[in-house]
N, C-alpha and C positions, 0 to 999 in steps of 0.2 A: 839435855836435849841438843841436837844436832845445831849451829847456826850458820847459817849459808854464808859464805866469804864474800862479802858483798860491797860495791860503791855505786853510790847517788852522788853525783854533783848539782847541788841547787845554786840557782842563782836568788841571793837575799834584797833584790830591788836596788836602789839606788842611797838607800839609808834611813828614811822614815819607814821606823816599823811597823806602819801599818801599810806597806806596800810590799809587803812579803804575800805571794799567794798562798792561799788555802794548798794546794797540790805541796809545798814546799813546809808547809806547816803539819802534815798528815806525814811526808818523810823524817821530819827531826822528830816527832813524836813516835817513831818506830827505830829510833839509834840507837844504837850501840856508842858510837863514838864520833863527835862531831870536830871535824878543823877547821875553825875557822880564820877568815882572813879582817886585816889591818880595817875594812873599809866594812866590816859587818857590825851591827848595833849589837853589844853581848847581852843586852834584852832580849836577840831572841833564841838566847841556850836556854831561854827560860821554856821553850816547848819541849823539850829534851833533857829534865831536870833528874833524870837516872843516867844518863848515860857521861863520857868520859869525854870532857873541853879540854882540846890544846888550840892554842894557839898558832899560828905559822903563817902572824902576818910581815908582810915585806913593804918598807917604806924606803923611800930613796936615802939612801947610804947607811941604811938596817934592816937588816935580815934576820928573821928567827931562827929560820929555815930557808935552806938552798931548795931551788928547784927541786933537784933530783934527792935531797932526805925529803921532802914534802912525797913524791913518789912512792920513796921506798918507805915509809911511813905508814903511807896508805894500806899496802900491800900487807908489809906487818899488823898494826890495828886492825885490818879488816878476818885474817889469819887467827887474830887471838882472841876477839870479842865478836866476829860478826859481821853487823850493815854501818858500813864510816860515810855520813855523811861530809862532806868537801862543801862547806858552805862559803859563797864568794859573793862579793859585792856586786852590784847591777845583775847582766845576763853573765855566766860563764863561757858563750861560747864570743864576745864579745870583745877580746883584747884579754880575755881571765882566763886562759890557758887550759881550760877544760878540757878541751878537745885531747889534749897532753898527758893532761891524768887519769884521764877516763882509757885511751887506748896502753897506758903501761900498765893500768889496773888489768885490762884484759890481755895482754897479752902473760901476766902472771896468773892466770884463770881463776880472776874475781869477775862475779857476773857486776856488770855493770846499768846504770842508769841514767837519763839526765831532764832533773825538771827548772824547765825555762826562769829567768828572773825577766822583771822589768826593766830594761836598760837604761845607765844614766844617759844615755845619748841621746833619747827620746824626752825621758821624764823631766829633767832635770829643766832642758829648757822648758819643757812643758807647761809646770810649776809656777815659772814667771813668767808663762805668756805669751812665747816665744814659740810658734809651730816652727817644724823644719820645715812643711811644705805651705804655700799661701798659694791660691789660684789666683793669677796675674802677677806676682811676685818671683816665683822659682819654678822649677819642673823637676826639680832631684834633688838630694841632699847626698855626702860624701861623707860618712866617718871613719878619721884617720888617726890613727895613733901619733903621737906631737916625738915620738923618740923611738927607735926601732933597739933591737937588740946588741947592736954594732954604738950602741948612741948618738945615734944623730937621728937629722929631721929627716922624717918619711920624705924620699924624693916624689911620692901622690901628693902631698900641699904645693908643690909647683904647677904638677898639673890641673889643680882644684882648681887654684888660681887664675886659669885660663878660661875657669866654665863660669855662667852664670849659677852655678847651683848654691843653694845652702851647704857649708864647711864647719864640720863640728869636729873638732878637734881636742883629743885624751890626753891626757898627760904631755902636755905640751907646754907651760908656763913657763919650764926651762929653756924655750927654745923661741920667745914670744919675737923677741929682736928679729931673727931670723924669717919668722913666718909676717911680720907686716913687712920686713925688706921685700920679700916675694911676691904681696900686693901690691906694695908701691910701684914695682918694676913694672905689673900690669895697670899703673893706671888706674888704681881702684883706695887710693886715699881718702876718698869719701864714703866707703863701704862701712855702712854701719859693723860694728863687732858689739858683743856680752861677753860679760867672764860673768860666771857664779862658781865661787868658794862652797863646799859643800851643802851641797843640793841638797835639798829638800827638810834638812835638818835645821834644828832652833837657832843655831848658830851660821846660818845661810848669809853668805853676802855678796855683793852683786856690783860691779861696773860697766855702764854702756857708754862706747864712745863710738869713734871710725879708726880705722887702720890707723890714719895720721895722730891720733891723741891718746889710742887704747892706753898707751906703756904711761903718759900723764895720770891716766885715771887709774889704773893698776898701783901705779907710788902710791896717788894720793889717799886710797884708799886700803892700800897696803893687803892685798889682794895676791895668795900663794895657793899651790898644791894644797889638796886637792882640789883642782877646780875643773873645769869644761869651755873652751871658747867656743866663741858662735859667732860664723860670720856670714854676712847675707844680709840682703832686702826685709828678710824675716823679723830680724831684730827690731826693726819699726813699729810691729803689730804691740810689743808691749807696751811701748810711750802710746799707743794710740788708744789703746785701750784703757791705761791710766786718766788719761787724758779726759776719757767721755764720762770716767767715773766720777770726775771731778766735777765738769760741766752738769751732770746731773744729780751731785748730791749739791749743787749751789741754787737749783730751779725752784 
């Protein structure tokens, strides 16, 4: 029987697997072959228990796969088996390079597809409590990638800097020094910040401090990749909500 040469890119949520949507659960269940990446639970190859798991996840200073075999990967799997799901952590169109894969799939005349993930830019702070937007608090939120392709810091955290908006920033833990100097310059030392170390998962952990003490609380708590910072007025809502839980489980 004929198999159409096919790619889906799902985004797999931000890590707890039951935050994978139904939509992305109905594609790995019609795979042929799934890749997936570093930041996906292999819990869930379990909905696509016929079809062919590679790996090709990429962590800072390891690579399974370069960009461009991850590409040409595609194009071959999808040529010899079929529909290659490209399963990626959070949303794919989100700093996850879908946009990428999906047009060199097509431009090799693989029909393509793409079903949305929950992003950890959302969720994550979510989780703990943490909205990006608070009415009286913020009016926007900014998410910025903490490291461009060239390696350094997005020159957008400078101008974050300048707004009152909520600042959530990816892959940035390598660049933390750099991103409170760029507060402090504005004045914003007392700006509350969060790091959470892998969201949403059993091994989640979490430092709240301000600009001035973050990198204290990050040692002390010894606090790395993968994580998410979060800077803003926002970050308040979680101590305040803690707060009222305490007050009323003591009534």
């Amino acid at each position: 029987m004929y198999k159409e040469a096919k790619l889906t890119v799902v985004g797999a949520g931000p890590g707890d697997v039951e935050l994978i949507t139904l939509k992305a659960v109905k594609a790995l269940k019609r795979s042929q072959v799934v890749l997936y990446d570093a930041l996906v639970d292999p819990q869930l190859l379990d909905y696509a228990p016929d079809a062919v798991h590679i790996f090709v996840g990429k962590r800072k200073g390891c690579y399974a796969y370069q960009q461009t075999q991850i590409n040409e990967l595609i194009v071959v799997m999808a040529r010899k088996h079929g529909h290659v799901v490209r399963l990626k952590g959070g949303d794919p169109f989100v700093f996850g390079r879908g946009a990428e894969e999906m047009a060199y799939a097509a431009q090799h005349g693989l029909s393509v597809a793409m079903v949305p993930g929950i992003s950890s830019c959302l969720s994550v702070p979510a989780a703990q409590d943490i909205p990006v937007t608070k009415r009286g608090a913020t009016e926007s939120f900014w998410v910025i990638t903490g490291t461009t392709k060239e390696h350094r810091l997005s020159a957008d955290v400078a101008l974050a800097a300048k707004s009152n908006a909520t600042i959530v920033i990816l892959m940035g833990m390598g660049k933390l020094a750099e991103i409170v100097s760029l507060f402090k310059k504005e004045g914003k030392s007392e700006t509350p910040v969060g790091i959470i170390q892998n969201g949403t998962l059993a091994n989640e952990k979490i430092g709240v401090g301000t600009i001035d003490t973050i990198e204290k609380v990050v040692a002390q708590k010894e606090l790395s990749n993968p994580a998410i910072i979060i800077i803003g007025e926002v970050v308040r809502h979680r101590n305040a909500m803690r707060r009222m839980s305490l007050e009323h489980a003591t009534v």
